[in-house]
mmJSON file of the N, C-alpha and C atoms, coordinates in Angstrom:
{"data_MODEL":{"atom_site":{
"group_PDB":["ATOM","ATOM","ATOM","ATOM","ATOM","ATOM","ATOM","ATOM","ATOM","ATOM","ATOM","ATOM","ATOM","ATOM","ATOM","ATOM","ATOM","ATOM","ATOM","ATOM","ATOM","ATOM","ATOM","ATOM","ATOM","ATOM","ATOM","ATOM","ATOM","ATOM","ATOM","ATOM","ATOM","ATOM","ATOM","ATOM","ATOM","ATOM","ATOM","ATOM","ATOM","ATOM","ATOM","ATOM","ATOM","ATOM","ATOM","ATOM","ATOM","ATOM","ATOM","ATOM","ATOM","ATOM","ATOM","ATOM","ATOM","ATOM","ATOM","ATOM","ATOM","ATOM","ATOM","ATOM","ATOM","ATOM","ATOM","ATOM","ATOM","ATOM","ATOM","ATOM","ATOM","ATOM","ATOM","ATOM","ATOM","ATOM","ATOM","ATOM","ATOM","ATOM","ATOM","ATOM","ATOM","ATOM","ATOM","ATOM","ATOM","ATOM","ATOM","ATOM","ATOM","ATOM","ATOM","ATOM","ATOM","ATOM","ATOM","ATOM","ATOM","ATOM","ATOM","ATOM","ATOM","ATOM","ATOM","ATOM","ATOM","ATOM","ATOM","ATOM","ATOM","ATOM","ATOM","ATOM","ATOM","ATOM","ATOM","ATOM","ATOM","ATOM","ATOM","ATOM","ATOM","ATOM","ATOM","ATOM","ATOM","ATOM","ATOM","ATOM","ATOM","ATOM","ATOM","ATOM","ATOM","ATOM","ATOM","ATOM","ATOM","ATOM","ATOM","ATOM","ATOM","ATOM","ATOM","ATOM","ATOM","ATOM","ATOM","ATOM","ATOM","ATOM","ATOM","ATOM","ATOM","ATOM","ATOM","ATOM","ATOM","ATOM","ATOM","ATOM","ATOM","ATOM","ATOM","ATOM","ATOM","ATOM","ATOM","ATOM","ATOM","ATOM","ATOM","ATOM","ATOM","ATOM","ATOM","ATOM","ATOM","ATOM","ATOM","ATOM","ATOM","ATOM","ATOM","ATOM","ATOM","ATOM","ATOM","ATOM","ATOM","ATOM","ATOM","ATOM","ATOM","ATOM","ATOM","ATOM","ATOM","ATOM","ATOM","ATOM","ATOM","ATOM","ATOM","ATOM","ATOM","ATOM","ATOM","ATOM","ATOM","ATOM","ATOM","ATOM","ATOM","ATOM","ATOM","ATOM","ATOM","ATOM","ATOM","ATOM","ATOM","ATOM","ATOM","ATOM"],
"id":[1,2,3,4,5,6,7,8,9,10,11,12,13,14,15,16,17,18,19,20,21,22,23,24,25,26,27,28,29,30,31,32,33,34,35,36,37,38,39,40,41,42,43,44,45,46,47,48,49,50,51,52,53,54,55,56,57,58,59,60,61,62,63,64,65,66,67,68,69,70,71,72,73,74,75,76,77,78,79,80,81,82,83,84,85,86,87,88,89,90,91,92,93,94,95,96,97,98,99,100,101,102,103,104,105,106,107,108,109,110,111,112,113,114,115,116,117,118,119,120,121,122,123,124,125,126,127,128,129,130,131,132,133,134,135,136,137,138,139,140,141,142,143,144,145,146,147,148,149,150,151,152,153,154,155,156,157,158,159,160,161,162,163,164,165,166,167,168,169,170,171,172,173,174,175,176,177,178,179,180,181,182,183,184,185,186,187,188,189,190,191,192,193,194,195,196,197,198,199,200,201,202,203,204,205,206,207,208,209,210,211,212,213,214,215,216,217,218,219,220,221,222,223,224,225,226,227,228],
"type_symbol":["N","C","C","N","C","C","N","C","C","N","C","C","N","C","C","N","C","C","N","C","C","N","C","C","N","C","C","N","C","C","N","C","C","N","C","C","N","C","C","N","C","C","N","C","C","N","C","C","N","C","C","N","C","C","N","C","C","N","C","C","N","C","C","N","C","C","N","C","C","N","C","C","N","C","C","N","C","C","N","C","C","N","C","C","N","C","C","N","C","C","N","C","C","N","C","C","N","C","C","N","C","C","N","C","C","N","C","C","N","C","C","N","C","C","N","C","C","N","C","C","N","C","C","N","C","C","N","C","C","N","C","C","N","C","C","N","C","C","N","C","C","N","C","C","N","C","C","N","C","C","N","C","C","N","C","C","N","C","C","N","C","C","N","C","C","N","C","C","N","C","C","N","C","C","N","C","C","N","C","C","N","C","C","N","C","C","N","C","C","N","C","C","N","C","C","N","C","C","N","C","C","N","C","C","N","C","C","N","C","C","N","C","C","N","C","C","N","C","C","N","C","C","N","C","C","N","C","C"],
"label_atom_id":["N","CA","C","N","CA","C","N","CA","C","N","CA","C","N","CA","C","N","CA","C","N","CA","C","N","CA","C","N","CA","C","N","CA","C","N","CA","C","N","CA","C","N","CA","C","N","CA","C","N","CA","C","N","CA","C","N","CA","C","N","CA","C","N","CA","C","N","CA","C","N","CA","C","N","CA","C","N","CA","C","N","CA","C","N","CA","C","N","CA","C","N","CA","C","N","CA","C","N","CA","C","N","CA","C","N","CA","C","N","CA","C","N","CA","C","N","CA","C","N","CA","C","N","CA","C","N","CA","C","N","CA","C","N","CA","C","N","CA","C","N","CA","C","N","CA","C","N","CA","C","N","CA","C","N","CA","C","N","CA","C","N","CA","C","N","CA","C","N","CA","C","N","CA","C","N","CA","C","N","CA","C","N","CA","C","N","CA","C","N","CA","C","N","CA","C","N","CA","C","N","CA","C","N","CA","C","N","CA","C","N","CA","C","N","CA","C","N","CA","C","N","CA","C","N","CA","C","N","CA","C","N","CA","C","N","CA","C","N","CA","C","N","CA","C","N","CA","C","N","CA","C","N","CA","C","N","CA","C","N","CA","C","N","CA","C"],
"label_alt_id":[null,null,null,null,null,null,null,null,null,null,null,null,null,null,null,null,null,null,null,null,null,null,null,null,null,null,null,null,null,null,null,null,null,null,null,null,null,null,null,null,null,null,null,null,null,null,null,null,null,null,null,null,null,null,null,null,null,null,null,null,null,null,null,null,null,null,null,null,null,null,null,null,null,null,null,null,null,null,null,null,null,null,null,null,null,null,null,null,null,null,null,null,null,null,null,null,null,null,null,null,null,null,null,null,null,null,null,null,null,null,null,null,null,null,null,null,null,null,null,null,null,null,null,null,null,null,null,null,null,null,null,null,null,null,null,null,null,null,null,null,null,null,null,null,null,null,null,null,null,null,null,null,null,null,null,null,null,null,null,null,null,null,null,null,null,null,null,null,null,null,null,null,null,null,null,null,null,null,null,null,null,null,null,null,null,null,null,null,null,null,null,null,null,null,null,null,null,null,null,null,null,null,null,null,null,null,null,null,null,null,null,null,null,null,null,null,null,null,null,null,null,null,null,null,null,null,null,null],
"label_comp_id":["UNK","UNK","UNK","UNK","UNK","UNK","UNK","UNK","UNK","UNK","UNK","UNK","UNK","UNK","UNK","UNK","UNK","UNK","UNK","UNK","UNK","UNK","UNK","UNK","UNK","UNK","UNK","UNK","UNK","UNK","UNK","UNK","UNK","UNK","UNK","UNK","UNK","UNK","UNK","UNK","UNK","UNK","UNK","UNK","UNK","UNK","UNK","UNK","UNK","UNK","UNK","UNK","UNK","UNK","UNK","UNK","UNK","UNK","UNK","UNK","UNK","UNK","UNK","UNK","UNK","UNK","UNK","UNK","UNK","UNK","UNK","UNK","UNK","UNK","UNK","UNK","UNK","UNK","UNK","UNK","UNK","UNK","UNK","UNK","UNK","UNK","UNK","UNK","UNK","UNK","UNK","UNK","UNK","UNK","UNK","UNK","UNK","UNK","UNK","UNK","UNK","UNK","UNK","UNK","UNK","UNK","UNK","UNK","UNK","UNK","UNK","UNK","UNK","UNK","UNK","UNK","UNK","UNK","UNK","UNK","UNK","UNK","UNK","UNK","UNK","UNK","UNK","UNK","UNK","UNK","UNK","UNK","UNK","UNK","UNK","UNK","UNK","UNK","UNK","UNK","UNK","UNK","UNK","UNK","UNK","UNK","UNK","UNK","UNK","UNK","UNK","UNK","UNK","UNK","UNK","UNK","UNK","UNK","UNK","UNK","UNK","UNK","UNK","UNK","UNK","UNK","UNK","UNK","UNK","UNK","UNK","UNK","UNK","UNK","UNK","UNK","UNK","UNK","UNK","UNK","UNK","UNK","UNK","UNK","UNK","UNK","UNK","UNK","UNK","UNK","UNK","UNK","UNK","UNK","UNK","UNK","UNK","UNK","UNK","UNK","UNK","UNK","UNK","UNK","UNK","UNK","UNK","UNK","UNK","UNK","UNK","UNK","UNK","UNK","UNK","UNK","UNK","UNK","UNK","UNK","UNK","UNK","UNK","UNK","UNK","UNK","UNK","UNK"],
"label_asym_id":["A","A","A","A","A","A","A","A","A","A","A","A","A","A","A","A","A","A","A","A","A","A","A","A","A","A","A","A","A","A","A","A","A","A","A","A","A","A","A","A","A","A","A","A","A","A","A","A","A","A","A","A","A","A","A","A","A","A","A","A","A","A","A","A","A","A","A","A","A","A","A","A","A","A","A","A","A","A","A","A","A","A","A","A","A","A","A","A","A","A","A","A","A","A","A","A","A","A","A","A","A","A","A","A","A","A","A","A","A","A","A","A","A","A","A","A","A","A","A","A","A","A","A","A","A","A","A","A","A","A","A","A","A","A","A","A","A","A","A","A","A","A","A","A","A","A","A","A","A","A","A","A","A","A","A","A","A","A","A","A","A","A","A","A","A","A","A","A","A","A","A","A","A","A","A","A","A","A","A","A","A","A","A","A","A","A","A","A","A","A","A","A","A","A","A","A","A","A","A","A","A","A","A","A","A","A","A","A","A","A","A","A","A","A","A","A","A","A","A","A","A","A","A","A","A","A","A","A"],
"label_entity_id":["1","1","1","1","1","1","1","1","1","1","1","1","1","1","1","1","1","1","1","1","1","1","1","1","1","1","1","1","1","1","1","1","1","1","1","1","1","1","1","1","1","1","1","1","1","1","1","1","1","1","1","1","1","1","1","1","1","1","1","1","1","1","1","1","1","1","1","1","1","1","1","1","1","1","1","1","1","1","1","1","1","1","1","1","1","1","1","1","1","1","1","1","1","1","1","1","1","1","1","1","1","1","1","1","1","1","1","1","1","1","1","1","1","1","1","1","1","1","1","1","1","1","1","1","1","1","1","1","1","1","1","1","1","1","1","1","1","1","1","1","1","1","1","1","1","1","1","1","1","1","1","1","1","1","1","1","1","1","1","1","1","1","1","1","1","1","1","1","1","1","1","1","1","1","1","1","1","1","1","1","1","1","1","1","1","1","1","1","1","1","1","1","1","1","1","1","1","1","1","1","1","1","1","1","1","1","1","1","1","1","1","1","1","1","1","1","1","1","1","1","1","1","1","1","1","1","1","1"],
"label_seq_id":[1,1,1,2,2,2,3,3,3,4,4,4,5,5,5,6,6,6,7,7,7,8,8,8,9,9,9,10,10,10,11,11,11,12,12,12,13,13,13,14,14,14,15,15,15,16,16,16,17,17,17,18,18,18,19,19,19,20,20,20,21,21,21,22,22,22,23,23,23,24,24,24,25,25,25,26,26,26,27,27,27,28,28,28,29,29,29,30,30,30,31,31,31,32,32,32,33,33,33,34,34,34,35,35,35,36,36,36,37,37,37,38,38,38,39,39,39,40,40,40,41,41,41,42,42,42,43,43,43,44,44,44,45,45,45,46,46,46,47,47,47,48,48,48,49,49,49,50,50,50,51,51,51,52,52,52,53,53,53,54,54,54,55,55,55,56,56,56,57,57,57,58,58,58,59,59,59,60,60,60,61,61,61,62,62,62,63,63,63,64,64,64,65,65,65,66,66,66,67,67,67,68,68,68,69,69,69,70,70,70,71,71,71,72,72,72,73,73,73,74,74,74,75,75,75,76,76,76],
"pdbx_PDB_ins_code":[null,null,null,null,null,null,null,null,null,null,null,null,null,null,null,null,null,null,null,null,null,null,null,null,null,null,null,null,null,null,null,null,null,null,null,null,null,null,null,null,null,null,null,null,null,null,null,null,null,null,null,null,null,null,null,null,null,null,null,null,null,null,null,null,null,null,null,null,null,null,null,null,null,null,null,null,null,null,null,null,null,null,null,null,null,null,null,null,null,null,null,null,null,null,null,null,null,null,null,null,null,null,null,null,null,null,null,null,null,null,null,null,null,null,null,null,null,null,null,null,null,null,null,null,null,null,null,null,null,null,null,null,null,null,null,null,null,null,null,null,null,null,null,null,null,null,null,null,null,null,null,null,null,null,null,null,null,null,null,null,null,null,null,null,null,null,null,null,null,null,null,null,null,null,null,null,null,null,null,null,null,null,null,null,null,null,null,null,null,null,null,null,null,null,null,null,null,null,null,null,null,null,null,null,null,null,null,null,null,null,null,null,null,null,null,null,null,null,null,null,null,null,null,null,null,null,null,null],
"Cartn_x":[13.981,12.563,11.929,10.68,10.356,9.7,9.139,8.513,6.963,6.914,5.374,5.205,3.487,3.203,2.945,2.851,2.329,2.823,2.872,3.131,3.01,2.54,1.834,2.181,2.66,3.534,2.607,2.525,1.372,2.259,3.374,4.179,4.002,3.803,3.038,1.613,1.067,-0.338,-0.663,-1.821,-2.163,-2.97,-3.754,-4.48,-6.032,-7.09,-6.982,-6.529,-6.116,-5.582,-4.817,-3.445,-3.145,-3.891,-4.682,-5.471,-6.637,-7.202,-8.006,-7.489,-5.923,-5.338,-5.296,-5.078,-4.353,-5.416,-6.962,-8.21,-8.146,-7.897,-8.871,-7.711,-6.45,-5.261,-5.387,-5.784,-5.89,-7.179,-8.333,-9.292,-9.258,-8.241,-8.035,-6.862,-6.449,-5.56,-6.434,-5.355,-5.865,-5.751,-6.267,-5.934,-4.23,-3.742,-2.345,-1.169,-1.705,-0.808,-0.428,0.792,1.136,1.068,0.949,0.845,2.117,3.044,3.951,3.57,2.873,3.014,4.122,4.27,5.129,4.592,4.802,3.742,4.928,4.39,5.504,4.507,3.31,2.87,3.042,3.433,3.807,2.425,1.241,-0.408,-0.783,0.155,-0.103,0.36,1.069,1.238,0.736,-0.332,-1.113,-2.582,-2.929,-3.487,-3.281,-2.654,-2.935,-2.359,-1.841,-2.029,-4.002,-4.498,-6.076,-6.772,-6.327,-6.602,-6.679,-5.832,-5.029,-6.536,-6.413,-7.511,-8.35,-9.341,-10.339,-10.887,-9.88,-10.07,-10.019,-9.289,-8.637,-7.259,-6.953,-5.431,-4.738,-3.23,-2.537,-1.113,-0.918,0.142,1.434,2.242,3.162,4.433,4.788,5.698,5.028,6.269,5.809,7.085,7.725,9.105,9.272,9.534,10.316,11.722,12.19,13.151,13.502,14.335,14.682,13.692,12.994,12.255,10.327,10.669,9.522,8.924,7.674,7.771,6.722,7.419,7.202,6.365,5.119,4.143,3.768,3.787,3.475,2.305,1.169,-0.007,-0.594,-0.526,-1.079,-2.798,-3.154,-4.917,-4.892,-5.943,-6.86,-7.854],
"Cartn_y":[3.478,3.591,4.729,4.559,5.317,6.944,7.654,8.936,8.691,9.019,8.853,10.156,10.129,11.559,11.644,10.362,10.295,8.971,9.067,7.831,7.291,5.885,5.891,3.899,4.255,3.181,2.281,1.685,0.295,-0.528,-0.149,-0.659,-1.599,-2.638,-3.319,-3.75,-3.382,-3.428,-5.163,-5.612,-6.659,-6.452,-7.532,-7.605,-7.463,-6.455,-5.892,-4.195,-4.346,-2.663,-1.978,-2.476,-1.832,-1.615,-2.405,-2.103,-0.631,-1.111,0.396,1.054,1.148,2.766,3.117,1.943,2.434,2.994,2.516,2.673,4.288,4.273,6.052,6.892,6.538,7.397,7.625,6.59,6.826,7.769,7.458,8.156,9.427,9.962,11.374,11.923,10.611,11.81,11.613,12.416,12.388,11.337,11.044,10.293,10.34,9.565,9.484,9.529,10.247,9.785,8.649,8.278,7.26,7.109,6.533,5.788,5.062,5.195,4.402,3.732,2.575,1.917,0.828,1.028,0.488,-0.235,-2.141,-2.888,-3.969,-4.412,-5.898,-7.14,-6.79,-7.857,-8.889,-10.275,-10.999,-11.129,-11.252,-11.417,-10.227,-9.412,-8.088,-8.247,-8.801,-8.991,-9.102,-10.02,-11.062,-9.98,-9.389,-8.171,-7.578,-6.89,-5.518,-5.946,-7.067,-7.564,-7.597,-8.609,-8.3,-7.168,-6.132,-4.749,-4.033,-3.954,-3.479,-4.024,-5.182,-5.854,-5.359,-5.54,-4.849,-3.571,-2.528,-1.437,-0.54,-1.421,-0.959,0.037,0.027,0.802,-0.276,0.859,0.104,-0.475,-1.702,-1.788,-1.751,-1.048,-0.506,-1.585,-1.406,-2.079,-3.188,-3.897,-4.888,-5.569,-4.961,-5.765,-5.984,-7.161,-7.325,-6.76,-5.613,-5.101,-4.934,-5.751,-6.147,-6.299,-7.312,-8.055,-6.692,-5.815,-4.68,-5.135,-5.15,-5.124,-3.825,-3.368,-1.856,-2.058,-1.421,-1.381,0.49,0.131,1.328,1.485,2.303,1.632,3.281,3.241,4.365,4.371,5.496,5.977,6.047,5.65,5.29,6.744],
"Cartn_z":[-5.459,-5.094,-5.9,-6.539,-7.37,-6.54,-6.706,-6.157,-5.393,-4.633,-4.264,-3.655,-3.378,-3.215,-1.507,-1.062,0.239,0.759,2.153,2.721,4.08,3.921,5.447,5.857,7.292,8.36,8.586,8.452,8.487,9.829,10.338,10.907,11.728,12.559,13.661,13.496,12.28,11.979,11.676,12.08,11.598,10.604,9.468,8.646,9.75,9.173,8.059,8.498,9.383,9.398,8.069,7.877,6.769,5.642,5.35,3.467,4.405,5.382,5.324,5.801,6.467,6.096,5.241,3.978,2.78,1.911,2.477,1.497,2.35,3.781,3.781,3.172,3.111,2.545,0.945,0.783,-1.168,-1.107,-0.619,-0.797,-0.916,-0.243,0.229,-0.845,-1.818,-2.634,-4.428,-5.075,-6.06,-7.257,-8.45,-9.302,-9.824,-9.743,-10.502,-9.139,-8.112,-7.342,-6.504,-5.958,-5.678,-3.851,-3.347,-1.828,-1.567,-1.022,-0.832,0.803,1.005,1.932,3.081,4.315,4.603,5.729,5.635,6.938,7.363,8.057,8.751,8.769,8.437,8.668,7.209,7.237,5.497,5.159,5.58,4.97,4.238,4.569,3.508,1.875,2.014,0.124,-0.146,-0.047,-0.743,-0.722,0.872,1.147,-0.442,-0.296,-0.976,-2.537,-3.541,-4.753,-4.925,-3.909,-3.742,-3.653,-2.935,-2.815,-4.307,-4.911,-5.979,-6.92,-7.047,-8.132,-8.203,-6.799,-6.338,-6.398,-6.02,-6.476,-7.653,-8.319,-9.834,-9.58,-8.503,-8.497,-8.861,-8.865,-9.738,-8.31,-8.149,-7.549,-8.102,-8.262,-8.808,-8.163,-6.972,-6.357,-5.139,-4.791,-3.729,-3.417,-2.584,-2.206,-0.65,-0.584,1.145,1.113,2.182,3.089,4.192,4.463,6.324,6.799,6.389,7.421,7.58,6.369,6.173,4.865,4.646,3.032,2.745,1.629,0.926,-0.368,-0.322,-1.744,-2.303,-3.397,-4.42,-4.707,-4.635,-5.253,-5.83,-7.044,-7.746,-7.835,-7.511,-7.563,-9.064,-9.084,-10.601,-10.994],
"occupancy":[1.0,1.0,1.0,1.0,1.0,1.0,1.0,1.0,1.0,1.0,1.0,1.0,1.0,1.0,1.0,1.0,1.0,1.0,1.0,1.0,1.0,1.0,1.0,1.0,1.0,1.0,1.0,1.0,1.0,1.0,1.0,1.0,1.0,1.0,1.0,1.0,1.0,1.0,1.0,1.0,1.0,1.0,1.0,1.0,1.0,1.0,1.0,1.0,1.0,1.0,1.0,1.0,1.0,1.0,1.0,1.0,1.0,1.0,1.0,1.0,1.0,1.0,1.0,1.0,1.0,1.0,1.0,1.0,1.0,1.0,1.0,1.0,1.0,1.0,1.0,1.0,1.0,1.0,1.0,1.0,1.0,1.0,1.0,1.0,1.0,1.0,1.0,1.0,1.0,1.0,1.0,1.0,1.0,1.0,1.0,1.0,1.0,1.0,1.0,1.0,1.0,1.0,1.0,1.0,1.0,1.0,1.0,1.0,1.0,1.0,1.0,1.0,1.0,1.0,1.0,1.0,1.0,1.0,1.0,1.0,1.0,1.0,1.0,1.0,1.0,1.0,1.0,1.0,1.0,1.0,1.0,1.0,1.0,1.0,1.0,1.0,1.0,1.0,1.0,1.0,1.0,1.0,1.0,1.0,1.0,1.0,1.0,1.0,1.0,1.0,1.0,1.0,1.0,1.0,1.0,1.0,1.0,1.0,1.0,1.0,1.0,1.0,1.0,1.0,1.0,1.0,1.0,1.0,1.0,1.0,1.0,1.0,1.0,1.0,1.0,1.0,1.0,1.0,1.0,1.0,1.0,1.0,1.0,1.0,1.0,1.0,1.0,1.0,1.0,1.0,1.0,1.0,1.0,1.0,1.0,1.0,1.0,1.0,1.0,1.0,1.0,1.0,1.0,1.0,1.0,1.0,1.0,1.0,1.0,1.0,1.0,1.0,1.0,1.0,1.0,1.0,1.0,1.0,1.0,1.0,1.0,1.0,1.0,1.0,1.0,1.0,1.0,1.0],
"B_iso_or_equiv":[0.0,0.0,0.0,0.0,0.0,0.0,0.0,0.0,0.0,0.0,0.0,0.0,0.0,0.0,0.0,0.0,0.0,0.0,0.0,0.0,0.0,0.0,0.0,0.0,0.0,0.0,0.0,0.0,0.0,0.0,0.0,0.0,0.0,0.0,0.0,0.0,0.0,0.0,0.0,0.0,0.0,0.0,0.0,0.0,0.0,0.0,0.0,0.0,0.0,0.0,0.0,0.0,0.0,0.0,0.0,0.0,0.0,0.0,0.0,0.0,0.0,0.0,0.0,0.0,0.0,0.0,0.0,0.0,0.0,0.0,0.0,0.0,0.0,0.0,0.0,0.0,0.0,0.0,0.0,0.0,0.0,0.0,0.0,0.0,0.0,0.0,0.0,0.0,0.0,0.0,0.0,0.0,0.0,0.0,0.0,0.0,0.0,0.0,0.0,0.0,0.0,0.0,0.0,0.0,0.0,0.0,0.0,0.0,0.0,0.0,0.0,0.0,0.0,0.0,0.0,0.0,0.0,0.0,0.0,0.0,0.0,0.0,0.0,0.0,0.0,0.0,0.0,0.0,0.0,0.0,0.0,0.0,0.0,0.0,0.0,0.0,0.0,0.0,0.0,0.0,0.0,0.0,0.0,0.0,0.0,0.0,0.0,0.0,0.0,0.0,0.0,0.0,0.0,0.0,0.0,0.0,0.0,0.0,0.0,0.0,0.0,0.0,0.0,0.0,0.0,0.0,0.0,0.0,0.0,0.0,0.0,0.0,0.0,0.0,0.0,0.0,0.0,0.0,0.0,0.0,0.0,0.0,0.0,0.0,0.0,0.0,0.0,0.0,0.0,0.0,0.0,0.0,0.0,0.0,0.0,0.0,0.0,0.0,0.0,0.0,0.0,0.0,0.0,0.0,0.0,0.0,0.0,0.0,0.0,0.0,0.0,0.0,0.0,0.0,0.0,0.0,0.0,0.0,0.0,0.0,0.0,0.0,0.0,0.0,0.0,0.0,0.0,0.0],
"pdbx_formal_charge":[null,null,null,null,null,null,null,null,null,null,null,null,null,null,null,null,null,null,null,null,null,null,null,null,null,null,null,null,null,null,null,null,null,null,null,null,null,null,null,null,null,null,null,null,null,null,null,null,null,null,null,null,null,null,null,null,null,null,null,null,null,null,null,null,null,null,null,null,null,null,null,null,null,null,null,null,null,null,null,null,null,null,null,null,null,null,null,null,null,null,null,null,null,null,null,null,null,null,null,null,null,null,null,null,null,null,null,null,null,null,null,null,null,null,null,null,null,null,null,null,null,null,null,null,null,null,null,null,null,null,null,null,null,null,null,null,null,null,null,null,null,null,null,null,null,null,null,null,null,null,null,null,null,null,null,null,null,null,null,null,null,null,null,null,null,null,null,null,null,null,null,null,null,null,null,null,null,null,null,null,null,null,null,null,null,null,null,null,null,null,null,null,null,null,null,null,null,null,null,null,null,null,null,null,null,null,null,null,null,null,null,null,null,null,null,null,null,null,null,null,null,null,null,null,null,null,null,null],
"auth_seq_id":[1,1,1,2,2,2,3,3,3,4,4,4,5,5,5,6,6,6,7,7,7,8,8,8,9,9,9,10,10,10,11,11,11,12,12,12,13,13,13,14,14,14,15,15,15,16,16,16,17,17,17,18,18,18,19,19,19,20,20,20,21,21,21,22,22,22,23,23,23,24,24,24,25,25,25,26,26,26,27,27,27,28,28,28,29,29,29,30,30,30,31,31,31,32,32,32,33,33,33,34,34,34,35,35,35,36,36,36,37,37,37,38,38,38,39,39,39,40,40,40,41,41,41,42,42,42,43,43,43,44,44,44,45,45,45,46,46,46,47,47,47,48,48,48,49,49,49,50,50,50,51,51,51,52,52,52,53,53,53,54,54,54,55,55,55,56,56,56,57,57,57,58,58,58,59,59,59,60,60,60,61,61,61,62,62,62,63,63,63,64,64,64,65,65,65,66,66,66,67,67,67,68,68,68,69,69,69,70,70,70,71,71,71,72,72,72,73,73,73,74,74,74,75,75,75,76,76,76],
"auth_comp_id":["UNK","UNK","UNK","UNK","UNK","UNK","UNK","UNK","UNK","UNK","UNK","UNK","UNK","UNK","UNK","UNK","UNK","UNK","UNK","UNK","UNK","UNK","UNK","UNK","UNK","UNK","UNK","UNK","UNK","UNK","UNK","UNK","UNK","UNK","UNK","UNK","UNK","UNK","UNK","UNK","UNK","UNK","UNK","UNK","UNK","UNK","UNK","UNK","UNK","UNK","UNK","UNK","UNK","UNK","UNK","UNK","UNK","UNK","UNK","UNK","UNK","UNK","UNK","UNK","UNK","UNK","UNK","UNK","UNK","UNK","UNK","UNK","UNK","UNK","UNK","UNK","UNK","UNK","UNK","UNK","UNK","UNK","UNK","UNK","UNK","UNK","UNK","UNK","UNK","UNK","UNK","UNK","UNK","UNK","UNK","UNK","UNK","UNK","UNK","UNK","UNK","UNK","UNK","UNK","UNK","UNK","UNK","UNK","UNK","UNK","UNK","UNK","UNK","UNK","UNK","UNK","UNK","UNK","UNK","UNK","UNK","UNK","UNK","UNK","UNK","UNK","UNK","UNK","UNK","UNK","UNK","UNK","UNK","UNK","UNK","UNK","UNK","UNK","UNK","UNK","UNK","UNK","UNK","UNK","UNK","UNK","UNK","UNK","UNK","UNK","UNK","UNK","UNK","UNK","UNK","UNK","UNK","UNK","UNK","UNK","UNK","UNK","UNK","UNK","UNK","UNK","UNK","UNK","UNK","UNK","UNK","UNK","UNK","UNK","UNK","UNK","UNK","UNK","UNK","UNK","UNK","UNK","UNK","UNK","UNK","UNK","UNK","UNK","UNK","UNK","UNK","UNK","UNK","UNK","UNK","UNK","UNK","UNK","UNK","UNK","UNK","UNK","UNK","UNK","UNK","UNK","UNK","UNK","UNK","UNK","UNK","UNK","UNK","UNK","UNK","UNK","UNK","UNK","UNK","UNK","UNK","UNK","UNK","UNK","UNK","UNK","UNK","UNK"],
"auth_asym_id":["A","A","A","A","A","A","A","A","A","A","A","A","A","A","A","A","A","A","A","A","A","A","A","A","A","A","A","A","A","A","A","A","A","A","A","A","A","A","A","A","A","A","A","A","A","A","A","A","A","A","A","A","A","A","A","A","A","A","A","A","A","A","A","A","A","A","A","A","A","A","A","A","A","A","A","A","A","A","A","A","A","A","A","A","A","A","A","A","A","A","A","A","A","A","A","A","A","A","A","A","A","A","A","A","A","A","A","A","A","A","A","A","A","A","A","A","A","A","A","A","A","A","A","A","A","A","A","A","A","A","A","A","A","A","A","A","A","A","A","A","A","A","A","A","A","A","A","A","A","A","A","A","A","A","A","A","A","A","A","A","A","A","A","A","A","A","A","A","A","A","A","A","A","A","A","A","A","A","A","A","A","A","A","A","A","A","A","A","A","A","A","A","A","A","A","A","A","A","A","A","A","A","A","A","A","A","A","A","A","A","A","A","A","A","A","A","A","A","A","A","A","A","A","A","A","A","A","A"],
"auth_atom_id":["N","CA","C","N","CA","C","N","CA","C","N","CA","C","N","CA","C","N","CA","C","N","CA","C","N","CA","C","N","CA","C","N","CA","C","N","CA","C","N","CA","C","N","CA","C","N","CA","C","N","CA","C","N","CA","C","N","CA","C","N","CA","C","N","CA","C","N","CA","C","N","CA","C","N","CA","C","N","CA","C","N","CA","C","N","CA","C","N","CA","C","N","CA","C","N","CA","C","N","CA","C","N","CA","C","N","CA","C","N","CA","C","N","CA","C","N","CA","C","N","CA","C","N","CA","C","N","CA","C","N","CA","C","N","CA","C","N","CA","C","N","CA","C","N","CA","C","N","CA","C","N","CA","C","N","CA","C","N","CA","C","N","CA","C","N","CA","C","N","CA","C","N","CA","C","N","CA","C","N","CA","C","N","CA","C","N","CA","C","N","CA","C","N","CA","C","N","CA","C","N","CA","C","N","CA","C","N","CA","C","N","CA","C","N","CA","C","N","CA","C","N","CA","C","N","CA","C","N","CA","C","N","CA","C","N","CA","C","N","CA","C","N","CA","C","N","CA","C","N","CA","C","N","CA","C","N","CA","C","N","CA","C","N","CA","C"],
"pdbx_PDB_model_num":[1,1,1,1,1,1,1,1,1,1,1,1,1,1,1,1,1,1,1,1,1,1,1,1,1,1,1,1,1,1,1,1,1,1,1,1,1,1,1,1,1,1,1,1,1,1,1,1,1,1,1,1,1,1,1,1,1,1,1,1,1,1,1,1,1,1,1,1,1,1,1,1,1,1,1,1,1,1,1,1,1,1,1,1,1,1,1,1,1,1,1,1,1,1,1,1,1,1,1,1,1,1,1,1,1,1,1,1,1,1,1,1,1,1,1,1,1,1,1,1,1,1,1,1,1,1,1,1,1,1,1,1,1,1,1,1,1,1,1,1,1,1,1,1,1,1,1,1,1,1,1,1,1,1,1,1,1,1,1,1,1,1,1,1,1,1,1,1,1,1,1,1,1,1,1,1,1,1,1,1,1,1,1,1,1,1,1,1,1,1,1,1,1,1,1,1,1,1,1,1,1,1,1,1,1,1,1,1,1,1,1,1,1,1,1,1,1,1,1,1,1,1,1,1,1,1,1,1]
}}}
């Protein structure tokens, strides 16, 4: 798993909760650093690849683990 600067449990969250944690959490850091997100919900992939576009960050990672799936998403 690569380094991130911050990180935040999306855990139990439905859509759209996780992307605007992930929007007020990025907001609050700086350019270049990374967000390592962690959700259960599967509508989040697809979530936050869209997110990513949208915002111009960069999604770095995107993997399912035990039944969690884990995203990277670097500030622009």
């Amino acid at each position: 798993m690569a380094d991130f600067d911050q990180e935040l449990d999306a855990t139990g969250l439905n859509c759209p909760l996780p992307i605007l944690r992930a929007k007020k959490a990025l907001g609050g850091m700086e350019g270049g650093q990374v967000l390592h997100i962690i959700a259960t919900d599967p509508g989040s992939v697809k979530d936050f690849e869209a997110f990513a576009k949208q915002t111009g960050n960069e999604l770095m990672e995107s993997k399912e683990e035990g039944g969690k799936f884990l995203f990277l998403i670097k500030k622009v």
